[in-house]
N, C-alpha and C positions, 0 to 999 in steps of 0.2 A: 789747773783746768777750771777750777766750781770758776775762781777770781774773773777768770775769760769769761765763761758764761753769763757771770751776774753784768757784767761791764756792757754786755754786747748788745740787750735790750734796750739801756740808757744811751748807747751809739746811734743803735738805728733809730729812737727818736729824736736824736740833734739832730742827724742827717734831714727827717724828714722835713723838721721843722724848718732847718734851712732850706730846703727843696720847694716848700709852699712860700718861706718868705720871697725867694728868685722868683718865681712865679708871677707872685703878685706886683714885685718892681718892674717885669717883664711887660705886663700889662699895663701900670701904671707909667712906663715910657711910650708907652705907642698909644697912649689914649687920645690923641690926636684924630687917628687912624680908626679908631673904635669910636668915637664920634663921628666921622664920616660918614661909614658904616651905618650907626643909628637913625642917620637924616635922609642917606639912602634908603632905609629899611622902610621910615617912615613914607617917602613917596613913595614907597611901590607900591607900600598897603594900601596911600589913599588909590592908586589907581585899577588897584586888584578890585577892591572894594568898590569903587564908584562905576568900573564897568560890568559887575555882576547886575544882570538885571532884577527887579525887585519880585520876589515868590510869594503868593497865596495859598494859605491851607485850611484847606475843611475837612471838619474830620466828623464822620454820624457815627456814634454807638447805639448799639441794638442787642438785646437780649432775648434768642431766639427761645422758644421752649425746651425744658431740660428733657423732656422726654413725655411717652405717652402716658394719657392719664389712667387712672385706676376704673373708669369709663368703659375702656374694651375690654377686662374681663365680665362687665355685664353686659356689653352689645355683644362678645362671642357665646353667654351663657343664654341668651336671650334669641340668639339667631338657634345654637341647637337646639332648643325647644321648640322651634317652628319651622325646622329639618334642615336651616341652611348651613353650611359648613364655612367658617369666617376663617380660619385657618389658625395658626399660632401668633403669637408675637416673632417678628425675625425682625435682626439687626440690618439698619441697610446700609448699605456701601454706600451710599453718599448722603453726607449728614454736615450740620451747619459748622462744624468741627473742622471742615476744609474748603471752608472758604477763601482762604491765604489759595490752597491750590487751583482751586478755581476761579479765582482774580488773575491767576496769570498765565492759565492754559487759553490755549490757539483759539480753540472756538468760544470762549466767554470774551477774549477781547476783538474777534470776528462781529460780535454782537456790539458791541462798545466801538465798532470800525467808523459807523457813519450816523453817529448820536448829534444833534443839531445842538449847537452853545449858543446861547446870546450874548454877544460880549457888553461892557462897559460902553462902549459906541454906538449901542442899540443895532449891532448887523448881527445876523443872525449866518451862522457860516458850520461847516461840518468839521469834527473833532479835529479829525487827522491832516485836515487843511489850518483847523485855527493851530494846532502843534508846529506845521511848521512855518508858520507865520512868528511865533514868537521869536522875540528879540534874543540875542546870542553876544557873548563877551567877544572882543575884536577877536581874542588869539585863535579863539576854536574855527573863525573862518582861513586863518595860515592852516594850520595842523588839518583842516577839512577839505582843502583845497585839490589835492592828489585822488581823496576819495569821490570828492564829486567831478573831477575832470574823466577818471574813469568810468563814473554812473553816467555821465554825458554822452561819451563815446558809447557807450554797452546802451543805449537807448535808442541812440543814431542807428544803428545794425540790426536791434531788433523791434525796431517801432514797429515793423509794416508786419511783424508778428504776431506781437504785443495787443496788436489795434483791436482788434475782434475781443479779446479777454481782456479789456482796461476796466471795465465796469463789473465783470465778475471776481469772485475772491473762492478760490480753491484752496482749503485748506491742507491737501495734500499734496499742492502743487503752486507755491507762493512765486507772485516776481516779486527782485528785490525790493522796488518800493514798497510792495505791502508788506514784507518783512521787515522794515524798516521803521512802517509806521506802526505797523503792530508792537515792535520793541520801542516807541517812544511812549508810544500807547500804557507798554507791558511799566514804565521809569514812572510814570504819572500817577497811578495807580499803588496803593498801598494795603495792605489789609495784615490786620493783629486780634490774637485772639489772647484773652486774659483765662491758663487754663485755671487757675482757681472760682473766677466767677462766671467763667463762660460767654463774658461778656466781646462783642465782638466789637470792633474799631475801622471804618473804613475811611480811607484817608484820599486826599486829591492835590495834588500841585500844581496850579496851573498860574501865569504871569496875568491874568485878570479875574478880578474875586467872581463876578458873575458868573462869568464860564467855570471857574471852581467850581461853584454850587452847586451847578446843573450837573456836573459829571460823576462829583461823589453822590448826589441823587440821582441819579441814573445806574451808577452804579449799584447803590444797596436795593433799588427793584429791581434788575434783573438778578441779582444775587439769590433774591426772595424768590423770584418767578423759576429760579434754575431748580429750586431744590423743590419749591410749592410743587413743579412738573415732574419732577423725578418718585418724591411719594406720592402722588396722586396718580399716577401712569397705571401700573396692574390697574389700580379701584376703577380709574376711569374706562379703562377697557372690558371690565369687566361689569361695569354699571351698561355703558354702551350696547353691551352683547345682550345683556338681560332685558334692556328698551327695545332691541328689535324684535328680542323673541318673543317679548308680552305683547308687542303691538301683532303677530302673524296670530300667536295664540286667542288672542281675543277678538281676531276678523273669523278664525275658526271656530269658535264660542258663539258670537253673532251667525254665522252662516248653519250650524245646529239647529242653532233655536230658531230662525227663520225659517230652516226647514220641517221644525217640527210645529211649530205652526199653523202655517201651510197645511200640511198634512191633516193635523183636527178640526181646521177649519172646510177641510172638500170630504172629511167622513164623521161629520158632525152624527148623524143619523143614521149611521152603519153601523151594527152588532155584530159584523162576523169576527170570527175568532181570529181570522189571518189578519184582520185590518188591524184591531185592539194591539194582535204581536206585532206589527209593521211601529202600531205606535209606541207600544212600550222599548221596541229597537232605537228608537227614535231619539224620545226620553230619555233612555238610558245614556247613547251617544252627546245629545245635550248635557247631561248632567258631569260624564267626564270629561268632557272638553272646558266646564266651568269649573271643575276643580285643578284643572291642568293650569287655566288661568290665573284663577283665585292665588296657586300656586307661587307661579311665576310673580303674579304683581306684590307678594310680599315678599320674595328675595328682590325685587328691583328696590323697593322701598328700606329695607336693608343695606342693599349696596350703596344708594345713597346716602343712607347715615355713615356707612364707612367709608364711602368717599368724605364726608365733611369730615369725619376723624381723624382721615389721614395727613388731613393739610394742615401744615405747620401754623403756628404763630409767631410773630415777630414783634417784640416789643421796642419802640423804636424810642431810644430813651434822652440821646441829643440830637435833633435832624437836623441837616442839615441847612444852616445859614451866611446872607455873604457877607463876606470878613471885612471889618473894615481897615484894619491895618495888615500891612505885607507881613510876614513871618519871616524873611530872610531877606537878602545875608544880612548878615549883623558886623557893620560893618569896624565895629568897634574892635571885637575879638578877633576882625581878618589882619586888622594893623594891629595888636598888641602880640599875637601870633608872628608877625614879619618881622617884628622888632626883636621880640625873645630868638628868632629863628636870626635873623643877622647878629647882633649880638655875640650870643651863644657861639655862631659859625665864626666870627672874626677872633674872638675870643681863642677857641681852638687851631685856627689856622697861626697865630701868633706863636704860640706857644710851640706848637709840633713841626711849624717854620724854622724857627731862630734854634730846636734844639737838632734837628738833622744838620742844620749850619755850621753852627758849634759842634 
């Protein structure tokens, strides 16, 4: 039994090594066949390759502020002292942190719907018209063929629907072309956040560098302007509220004092005691109405400062500029790709061929 044992490891390495020698005479007869193969492999790639149309990318990083400064524990210690209530710090639910999400939600690319590009040819034309204007590989107009004969037909039927809503965009209520273009829209667009440095990346793809440019710039302002809106909304609200009440408060502060005025001026020369009381009621009403004021115009001048606090920073660290060379395809790695992939595939079809044969 041990003698079997010991013998049986030295078996199945002859075997195997016979199995790889078969093998490789298997493939060394047919290399004929495997040269076909490679020359075939090679023109498809050149034509894979050559009908990819050529891609531009711009890419802006921007480093938005990490957070609030050490500043509002003195504007909130500074406002109690002069009665106004600033409130706490609170986290807000929408932070530069998701910008990936909001690069691809409905209503940020609704805003991105009808952005004006100027291309390479100096025309000047809107997003979702220059999208589908670009050039396209032969094969995706086969394979698109069944989809746009039925967007044809589904148009024909519902034009005279359609007509009244072509120029509004309902985002609870999309036709398929704006969904459509809002998903070409959604492929165009890119966004990456680096979490250790916080730094953010905003990317554009587009088949003319110019129109690149404009779109990933276009894109990191409104990015800016979505969240600048979103922390500044309470402050702004609340700055607003305080501007209309200072302005009623101090027509009522003026209209006091105008009326007390008045008053000492037509009993300049009256010592009776009811006028003296009429005017110290008077007085007295002036004088709280000017603290009411007084009041009011230092929490507005407050909320101002905390509106400027609230608004972010954005440090814009590569911005965007136009490319001079394409960034895709590379046409090199589509043919050495076609080649290892024919190859490779004829290789195996030989081998797994001639042994079900056998």
């Amino acid at each position: 039994m041990t003698k079997a044992m010991e013998q049986s490891p030295l078996h199945n390495s002859e075997e195997i090594e016979i199995d790889f020698k078969k093998l490789a005479l298997k493939l060394i007869s047919r290399k004929r066949f495997i040269l076909h193969i490679l020359i075939y492999s090679i023109i498809i790639g050149f034509i894979i390759s050559f009908s990819l149309p050529k891609q531009y990318k711009v890419t802006v990083t921007l480093s938005p502020e990490s957070g609030k400064s050490g500043s509002s524990s003195e504007l909130s210690g500074m406002a109690s002292m002069l009665g106004v209530n600033m409130g706490g710090v609170e986290s807000d639910a929408i932070n530069s942190t998701m910008f990936p999400e909001i690069s691809q939600s409905t209503p940020f690319l609704i805003e991105m719907y009808n952005t004006k590009v100027q291309t390479i040819k100096n025309d000047t034309i809107e997003l979702t018209q220059y999208i589908q204007s670009q050039k396209k590989p032969w094969w995706s107009h086969v394979f698109q063929f069944p989809n746009k004969l039925m967007s044809f037909i589904f148009k024909l039927t519902s034009e005279s629907k359609t007509n009244n809503i072509k120029d509004t965009i309902d985002p609870f209520r999309l036709t398929p072309e704006q969904y459509n273009n809002i998903a070409n829209i959604k492929n165009v667009l890119s966004v990456d956040i680096d979490k250790k440095t916080n730094k953010t990346t905003v990317s554009a793809k587009l088949q003319d560098p110019i129109a690149c440019a404009i779109v990933a710039d276009s894109a990191v302002s409104k990015l800016q302007k979505y969240i600048i809106n979103y922390r500044t909304k309470k402050a702004l609200e609340n700055y607003n509220y305080l501007e209309k009440l200072c302005k009623e408060r101090k027509e009522e502060y003026f209209k006091a004092q105008e009326k007390y005025a008045n008053f000492m001026d037509a009993n300049k020369n009256v010592i009776r005691q009811q006028t003296q009381a009429e005017g110290n009621r008077l007085q007295n009403e002036m004088n709280i109405a000017f603290q009411i004021y007084s009041q009011i115009e230092t929490q507005l001048q407050m909320a101002q400062a905390k509106l400027q606090e609230e608004k972010p920073v954005f440090a814009i660290i590569e911005p965007a500029s136009i490319p001079l060379y394409p960034s895709g395809p590379n046409k090199l790695v589509i043919i050495i790709a076609c080649i290892f992939i024919g190859v490779i595939g004829s290789c195996i079809w030989i081998l797994f061929h001639k042994n079900k044969e056998e």
